[in-house]
Chimera marker file (.cmm) of the C-alpha trace (Angstrom):
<marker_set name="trace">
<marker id="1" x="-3.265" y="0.674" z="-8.315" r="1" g="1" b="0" radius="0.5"/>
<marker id="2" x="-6.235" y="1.994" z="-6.599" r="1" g="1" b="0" radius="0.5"/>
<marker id="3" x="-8.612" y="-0.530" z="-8.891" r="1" g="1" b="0" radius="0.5"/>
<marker id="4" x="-7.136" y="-3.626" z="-8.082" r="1" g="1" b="0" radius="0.5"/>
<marker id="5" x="-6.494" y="-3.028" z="-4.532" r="1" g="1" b="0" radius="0.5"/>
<marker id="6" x="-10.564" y="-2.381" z="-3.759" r="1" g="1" b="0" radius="0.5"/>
<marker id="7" x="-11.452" y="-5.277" z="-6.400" r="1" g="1" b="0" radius="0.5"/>
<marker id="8" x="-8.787" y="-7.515" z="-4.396" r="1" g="1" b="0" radius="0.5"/>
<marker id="9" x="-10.796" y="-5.988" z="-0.868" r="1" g="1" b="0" radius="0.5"/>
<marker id="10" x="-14.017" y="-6.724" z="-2.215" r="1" g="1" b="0" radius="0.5"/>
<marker id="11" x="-13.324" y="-10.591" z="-3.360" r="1" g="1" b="0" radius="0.5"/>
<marker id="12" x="-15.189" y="-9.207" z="-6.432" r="1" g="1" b="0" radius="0.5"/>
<marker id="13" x="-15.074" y="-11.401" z="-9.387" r="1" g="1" b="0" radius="0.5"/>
<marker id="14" x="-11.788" y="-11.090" z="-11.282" r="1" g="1" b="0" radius="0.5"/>
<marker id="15" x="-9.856" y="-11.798" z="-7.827" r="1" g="1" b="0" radius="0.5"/>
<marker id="16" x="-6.385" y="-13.514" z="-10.041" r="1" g="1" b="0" radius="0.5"/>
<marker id="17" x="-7.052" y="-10.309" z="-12.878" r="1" g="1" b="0" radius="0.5"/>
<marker id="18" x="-6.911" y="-8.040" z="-9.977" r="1" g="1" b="0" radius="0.5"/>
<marker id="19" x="-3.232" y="-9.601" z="-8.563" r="1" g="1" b="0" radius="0.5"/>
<marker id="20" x="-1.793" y="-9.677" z="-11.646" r="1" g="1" b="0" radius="0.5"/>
<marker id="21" x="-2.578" y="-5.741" z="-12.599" r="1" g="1" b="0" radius="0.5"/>
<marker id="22" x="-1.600" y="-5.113" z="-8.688" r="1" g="1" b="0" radius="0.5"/>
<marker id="23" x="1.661" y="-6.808" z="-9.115" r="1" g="1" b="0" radius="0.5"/>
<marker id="24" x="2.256" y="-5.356" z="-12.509" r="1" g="1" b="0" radius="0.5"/>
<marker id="25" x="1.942" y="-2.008" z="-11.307" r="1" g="1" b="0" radius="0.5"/>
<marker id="26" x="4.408" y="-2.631" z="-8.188" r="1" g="1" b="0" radius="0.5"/>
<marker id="27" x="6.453" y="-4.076" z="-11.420" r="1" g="1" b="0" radius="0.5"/>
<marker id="28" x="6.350" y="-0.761" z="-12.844" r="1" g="1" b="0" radius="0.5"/>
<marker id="29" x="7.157" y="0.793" z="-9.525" r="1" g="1" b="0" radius="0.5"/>
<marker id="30" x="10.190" y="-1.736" z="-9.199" r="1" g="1" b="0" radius="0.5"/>
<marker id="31" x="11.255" y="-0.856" z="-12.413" r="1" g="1" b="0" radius="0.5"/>
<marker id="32" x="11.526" y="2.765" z="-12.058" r="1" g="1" b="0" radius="0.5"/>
<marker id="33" x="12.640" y="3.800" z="-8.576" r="1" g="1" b="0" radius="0.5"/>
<marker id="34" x="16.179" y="4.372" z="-9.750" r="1" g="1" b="0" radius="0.5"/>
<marker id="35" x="17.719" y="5.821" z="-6.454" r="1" g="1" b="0" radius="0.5"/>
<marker id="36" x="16.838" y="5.771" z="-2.413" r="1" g="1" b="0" radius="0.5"/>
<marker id="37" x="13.530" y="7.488" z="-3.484" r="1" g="1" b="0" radius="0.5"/>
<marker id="38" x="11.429" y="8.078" z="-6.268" r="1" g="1" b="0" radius="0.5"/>
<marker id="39" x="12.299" y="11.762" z="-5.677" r="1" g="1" b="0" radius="0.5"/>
<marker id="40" x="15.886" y="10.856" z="-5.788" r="1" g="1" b="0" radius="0.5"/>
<marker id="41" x="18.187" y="10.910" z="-2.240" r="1" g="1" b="0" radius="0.5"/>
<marker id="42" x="15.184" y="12.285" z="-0.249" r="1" g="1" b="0" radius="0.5"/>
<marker id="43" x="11.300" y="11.671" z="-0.505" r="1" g="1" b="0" radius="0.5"/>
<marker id="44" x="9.191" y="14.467" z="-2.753" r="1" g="1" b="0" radius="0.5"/>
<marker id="45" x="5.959" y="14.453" z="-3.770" r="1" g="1" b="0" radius="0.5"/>
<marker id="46" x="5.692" y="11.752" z="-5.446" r="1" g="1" b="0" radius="0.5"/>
<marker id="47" x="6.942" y="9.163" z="-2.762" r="1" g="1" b="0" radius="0.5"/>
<marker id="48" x="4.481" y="10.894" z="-0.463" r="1" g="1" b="0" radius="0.5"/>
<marker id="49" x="1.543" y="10.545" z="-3.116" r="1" g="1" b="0" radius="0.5"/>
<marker id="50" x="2.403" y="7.213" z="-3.498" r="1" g="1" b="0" radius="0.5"/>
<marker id="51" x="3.089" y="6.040" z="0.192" r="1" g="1" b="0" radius="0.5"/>
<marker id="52" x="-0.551" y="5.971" z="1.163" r="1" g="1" b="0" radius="0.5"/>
<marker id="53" x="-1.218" y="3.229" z="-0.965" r="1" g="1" b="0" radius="0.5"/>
<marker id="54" x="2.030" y="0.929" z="-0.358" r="1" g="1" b="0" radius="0.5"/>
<marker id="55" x="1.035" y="1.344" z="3.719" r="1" g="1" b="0" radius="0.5"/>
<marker id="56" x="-1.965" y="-0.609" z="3.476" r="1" g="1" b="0" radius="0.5"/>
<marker id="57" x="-0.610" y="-3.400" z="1.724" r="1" g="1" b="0" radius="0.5"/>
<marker id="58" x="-0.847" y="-5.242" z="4.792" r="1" g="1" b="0" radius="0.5"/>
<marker id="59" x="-4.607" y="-5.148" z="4.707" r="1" g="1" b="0" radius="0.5"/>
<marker id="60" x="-4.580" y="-6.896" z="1.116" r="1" g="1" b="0" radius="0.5"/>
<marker id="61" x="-2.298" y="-10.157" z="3.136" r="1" g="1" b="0" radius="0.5"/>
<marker id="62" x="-4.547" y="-9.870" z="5.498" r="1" g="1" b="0" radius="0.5"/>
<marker id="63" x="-7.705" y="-9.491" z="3.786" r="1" g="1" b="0" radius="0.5"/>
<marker id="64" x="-7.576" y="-10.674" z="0.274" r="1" g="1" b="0" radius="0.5"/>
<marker id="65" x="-4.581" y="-12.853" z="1.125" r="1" g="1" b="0" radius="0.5"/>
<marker id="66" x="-2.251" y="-10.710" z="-1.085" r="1" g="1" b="0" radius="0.5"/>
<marker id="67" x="1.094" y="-11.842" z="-1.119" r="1" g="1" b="0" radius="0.5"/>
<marker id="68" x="3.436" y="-9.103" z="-1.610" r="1" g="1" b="0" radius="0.5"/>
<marker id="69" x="6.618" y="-10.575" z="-2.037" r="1" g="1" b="0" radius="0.5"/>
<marker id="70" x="9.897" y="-8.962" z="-0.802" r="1" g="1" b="0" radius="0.5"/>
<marker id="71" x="12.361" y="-11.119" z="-3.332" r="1" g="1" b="0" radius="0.5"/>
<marker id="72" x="10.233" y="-9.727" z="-5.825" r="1" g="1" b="0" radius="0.5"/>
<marker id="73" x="10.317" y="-6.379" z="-4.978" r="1" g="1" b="0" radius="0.5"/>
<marker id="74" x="13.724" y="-6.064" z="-3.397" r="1" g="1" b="0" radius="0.5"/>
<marker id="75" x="13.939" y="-1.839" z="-4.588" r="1" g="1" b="0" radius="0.5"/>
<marker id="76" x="10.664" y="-1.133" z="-3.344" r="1" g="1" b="0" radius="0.5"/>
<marker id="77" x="10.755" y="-3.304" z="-0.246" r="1" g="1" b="0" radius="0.5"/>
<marker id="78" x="13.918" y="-0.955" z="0.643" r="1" g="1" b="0" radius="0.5"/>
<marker id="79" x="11.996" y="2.012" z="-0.217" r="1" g="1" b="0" radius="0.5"/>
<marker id="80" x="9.092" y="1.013" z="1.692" r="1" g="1" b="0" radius="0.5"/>
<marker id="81" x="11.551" y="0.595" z="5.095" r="1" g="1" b="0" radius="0.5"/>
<marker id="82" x="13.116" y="3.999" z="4.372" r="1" g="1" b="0" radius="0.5"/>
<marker id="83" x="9.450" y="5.685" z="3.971" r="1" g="1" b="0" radius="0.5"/>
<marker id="84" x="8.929" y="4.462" z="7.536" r="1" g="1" b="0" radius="0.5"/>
<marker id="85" x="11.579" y="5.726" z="8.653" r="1" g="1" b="0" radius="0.5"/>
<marker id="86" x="11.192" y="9.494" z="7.353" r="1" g="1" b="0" radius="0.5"/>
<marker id="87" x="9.682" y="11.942" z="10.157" r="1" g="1" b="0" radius="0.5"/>
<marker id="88" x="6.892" y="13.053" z="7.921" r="1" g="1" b="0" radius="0.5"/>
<marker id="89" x="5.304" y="9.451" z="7.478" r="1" g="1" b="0" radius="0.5"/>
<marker id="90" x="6.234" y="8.619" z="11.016" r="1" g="1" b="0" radius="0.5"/>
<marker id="91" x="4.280" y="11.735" z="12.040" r="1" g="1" b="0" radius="0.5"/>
<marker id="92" x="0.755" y="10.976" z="9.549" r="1" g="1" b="0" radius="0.5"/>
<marker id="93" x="1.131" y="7.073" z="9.224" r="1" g="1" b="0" radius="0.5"/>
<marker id="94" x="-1.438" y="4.698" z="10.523" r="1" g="1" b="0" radius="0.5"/>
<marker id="95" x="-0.675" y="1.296" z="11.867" r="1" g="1" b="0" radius="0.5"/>
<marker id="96" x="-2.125" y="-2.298" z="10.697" r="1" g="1" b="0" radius="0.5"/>
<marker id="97" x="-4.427" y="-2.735" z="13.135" r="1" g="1" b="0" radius="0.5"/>
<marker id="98" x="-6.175" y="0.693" z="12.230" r="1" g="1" b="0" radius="0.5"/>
<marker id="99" x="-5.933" y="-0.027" z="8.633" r="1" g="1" b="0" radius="0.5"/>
<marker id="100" x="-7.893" y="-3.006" z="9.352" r="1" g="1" b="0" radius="0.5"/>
<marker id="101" x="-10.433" y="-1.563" z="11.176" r="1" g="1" b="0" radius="0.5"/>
<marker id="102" x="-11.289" y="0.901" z="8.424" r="1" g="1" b="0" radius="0.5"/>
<marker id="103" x="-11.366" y="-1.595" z="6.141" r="1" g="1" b="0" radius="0.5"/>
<marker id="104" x="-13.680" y="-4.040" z="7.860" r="1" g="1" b="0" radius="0.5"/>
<marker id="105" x="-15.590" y="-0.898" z="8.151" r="1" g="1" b="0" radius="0.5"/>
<marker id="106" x="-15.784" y="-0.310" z="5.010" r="1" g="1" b="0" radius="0.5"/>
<marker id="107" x="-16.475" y="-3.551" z="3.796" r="1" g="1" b="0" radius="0.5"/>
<marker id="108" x="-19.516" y="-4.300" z="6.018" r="1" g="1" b="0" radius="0.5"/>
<marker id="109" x="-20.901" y="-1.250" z="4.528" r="1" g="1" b="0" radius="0.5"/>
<marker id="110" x="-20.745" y="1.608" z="7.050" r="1" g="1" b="0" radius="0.5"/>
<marker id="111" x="-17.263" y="3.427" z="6.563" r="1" g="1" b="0" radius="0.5"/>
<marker id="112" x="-15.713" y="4.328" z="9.567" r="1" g="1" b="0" radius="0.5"/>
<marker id="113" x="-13.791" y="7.610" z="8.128" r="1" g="1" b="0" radius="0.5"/>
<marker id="114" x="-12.735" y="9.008" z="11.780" r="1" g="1" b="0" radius="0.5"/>
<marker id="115" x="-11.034" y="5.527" z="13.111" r="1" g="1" b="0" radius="0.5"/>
<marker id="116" x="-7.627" y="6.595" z="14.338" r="1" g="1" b="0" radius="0.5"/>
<marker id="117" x="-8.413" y="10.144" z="14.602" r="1" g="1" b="0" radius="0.5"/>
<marker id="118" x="-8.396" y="10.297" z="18.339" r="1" g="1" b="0" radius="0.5"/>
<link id1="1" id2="2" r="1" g="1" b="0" radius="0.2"/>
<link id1="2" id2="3" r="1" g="1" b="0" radius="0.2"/>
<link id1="3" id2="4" r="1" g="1" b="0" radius="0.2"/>
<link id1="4" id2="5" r="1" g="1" b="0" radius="0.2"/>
<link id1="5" id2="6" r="1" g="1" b="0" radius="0.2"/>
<link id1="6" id2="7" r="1" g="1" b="0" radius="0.2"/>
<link id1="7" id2="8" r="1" g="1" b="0" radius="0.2"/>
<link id1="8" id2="9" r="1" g="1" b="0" radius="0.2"/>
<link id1="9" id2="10" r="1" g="1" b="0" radius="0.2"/>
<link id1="10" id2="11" r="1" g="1" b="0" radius="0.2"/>
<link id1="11" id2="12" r="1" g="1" b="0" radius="0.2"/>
<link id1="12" id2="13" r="1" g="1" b="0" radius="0.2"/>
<link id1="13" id2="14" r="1" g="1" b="0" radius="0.2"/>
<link id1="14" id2="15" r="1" g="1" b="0" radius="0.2"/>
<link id1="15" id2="16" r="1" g="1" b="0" radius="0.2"/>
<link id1="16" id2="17" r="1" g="1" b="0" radius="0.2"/>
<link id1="17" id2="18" r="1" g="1" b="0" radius="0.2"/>
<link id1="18" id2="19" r="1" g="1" b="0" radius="0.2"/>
<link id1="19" id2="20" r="1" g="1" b="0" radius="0.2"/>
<link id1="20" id2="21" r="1" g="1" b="0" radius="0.2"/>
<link id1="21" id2="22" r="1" g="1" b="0" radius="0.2"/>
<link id1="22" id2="23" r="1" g="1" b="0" radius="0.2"/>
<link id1="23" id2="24" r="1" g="1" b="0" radius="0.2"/>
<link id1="24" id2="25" r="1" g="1" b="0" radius="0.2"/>
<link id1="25" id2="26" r="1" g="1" b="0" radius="0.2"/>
<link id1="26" id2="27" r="1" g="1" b="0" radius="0.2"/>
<link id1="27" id2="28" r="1" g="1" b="0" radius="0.2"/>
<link id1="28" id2="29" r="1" g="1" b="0" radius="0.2"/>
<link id1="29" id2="30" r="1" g="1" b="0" radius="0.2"/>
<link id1="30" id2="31" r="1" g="1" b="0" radius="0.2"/>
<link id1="31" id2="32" r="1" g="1" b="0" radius="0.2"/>
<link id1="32" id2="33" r="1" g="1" b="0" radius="0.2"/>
<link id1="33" id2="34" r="1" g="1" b="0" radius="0.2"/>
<link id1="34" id2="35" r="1" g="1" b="0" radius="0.2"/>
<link id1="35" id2="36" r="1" g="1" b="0" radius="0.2"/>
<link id1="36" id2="37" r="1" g="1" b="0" radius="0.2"/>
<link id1="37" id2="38" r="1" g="1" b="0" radius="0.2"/>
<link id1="38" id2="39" r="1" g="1" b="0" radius="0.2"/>
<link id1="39" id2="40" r="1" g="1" b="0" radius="0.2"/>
<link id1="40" id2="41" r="1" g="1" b="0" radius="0.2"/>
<link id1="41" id2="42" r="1" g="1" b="0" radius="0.2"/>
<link id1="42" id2="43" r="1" g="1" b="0" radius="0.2"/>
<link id1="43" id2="44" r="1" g="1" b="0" radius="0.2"/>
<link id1="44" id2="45" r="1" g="1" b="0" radius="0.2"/>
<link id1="45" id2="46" r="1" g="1" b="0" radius="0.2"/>
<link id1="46" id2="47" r="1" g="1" b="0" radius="0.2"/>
<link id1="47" id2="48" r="1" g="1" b="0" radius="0.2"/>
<link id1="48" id2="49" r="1" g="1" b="0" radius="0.2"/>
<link id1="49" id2="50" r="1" g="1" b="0" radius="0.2"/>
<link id1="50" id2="51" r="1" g="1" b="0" radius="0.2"/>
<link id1="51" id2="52" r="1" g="1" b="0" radius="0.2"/>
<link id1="52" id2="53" r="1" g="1" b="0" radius="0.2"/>
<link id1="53" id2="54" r="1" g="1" b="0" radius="0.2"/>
<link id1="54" id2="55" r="1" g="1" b="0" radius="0.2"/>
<link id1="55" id2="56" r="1" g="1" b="0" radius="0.2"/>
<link id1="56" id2="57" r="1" g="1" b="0" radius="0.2"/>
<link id1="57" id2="58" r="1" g="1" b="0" radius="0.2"/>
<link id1="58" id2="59" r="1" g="1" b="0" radius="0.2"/>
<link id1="59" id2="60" r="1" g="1" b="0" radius="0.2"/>
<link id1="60" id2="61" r="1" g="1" b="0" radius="0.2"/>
<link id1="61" id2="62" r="1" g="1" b="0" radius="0.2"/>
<link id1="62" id2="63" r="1" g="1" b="0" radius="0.2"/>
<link id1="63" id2="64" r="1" g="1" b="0" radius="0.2"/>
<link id1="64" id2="65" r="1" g="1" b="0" radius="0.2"/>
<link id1="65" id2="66" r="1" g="1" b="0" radius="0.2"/>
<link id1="66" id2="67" r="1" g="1" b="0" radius="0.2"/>
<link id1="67" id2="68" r="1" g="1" b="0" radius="0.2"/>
<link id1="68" id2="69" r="1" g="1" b="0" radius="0.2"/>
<link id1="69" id2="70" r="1" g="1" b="0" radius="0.2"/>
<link id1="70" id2="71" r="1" g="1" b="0" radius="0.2"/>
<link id1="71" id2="72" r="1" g="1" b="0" radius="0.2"/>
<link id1="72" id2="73" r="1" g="1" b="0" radius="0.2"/>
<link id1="73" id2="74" r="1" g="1" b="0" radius="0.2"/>
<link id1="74" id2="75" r="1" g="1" b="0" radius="0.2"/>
<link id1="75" id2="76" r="1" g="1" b="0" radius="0.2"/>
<link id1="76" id2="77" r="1" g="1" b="0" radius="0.2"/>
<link id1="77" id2="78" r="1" g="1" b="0" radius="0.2"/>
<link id1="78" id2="79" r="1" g="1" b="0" radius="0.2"/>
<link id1="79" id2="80" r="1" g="1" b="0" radius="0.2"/>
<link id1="80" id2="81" r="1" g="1" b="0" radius="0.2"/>
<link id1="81" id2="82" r="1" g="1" b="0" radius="0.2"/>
<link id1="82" id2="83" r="1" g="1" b="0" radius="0.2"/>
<link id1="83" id2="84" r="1" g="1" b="0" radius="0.2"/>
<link id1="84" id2="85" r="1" g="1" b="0" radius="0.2"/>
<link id1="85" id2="86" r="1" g="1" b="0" radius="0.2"/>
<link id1="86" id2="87" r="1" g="1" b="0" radius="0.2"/>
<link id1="87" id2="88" r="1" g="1" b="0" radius="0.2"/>
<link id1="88" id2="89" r="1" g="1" b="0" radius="0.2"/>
<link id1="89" id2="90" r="1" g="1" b="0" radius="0.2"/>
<link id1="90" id2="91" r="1" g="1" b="0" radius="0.2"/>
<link id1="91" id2="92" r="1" g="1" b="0" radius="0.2"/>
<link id1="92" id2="93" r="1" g="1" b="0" radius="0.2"/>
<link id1="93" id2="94" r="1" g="1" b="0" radius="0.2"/>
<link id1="94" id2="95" r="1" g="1" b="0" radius="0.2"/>
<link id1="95" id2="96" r="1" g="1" b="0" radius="0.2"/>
<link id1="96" id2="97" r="1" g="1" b="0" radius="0.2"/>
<link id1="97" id2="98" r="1" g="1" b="0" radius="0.2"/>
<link id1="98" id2="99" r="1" g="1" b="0" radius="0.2"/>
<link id1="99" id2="100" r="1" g="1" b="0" radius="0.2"/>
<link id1="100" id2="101" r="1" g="1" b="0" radius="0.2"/>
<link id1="101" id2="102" r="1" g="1" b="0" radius="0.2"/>
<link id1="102" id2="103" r="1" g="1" b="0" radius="0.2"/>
<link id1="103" id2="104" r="1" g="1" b="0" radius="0.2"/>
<link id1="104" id2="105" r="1" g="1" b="0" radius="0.2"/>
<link id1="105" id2="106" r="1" g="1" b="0" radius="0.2"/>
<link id1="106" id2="107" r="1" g="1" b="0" radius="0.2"/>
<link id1="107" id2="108" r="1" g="1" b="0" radius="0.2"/>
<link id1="108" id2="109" r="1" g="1" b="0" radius="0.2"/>
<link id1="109" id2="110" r="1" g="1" b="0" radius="0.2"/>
<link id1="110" id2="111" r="1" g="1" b="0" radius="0.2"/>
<link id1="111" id2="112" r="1" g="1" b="0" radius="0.2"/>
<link id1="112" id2="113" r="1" g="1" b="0" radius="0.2"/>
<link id1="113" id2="114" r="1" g="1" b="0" radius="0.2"/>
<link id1="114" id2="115" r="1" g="1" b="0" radius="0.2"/>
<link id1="115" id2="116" r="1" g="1" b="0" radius="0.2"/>
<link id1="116" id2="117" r="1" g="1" b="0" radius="0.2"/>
<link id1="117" id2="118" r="1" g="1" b="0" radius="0.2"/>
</marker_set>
C-alpha cells in the first residue's frame, strides 16, 4: 500500500498503475475483513498497524484526486467509521487538514515531521 500511495502523492509517472495496485490492495483488504475488525469483535494489532494508512486517504482525494469509493468498499468503509470511533484512534488520530499540511510539506521538499504536535 505504502508504494502506490507516495507514487499517487508524487504524480510520478505510472499515476493509473499506481490506482489500480492501491485499489487492489483495499480489494484484498475488502476481501478479508471477515468480522467488525480485522482482529475480530474488537481492534488488535493489526487494525491499528493498518489504520495509519486508511486515515490519510483523504489526502490521496485531495491530492492525487484518488477516488476511494464507499460502494466499493462497503466492509472497509464500515470498518473505517468504527476505527474512528475506538478511544485509542480518537486519542492518536490526526485530522485532514493536518494530514494535508504534512503532505504539502513533504512534497515541496522540506518535511514538516512535528506539524500537529503542539
Amino acid at each position: 500500500m505504502t508504494g502506490p500511495f507516495y507514487t499517487l502523492l508524487r504524480n510520478s509517472e505510472g499515476q493509473k498503475e499506481a490506482t489500480e495496485k492501491l485499489a487492489n490492495f483495499l480489494r484484498k483488504y475488502e476481501k478479508n475483513l471477515k468480522g467488525d475488525f480485522f482482529g475480530g469483535d474488537h481492534p488488535d494489532a493489526v487494525d491499528y498497524m493498518i489504520w495509519p494508512w486508511f486515515e490519510r486517504l483523504g489526502v490521496l482525494s485531495e491530492q492525487a484526486g484518488f477516488d476511494f469509493s464507499a460502494s466499493e468498499f462497503p466492509l472497509i468503509t464500515a470498518w473505517w467509521n468504527r476505527m474512528v470511533a475506538d478511544e485509542t484512534v480518537k486519542a492518536t488520530m490526526f485530522d485532514q487538514s493536518t494530514h494535508t499540511a504534512f503532505v504539502r510539506s513533504f512534497l515541496a521538499g522540506k518535511p514538516n515531521y512535528d506539524i500537529g504536535l503542539d
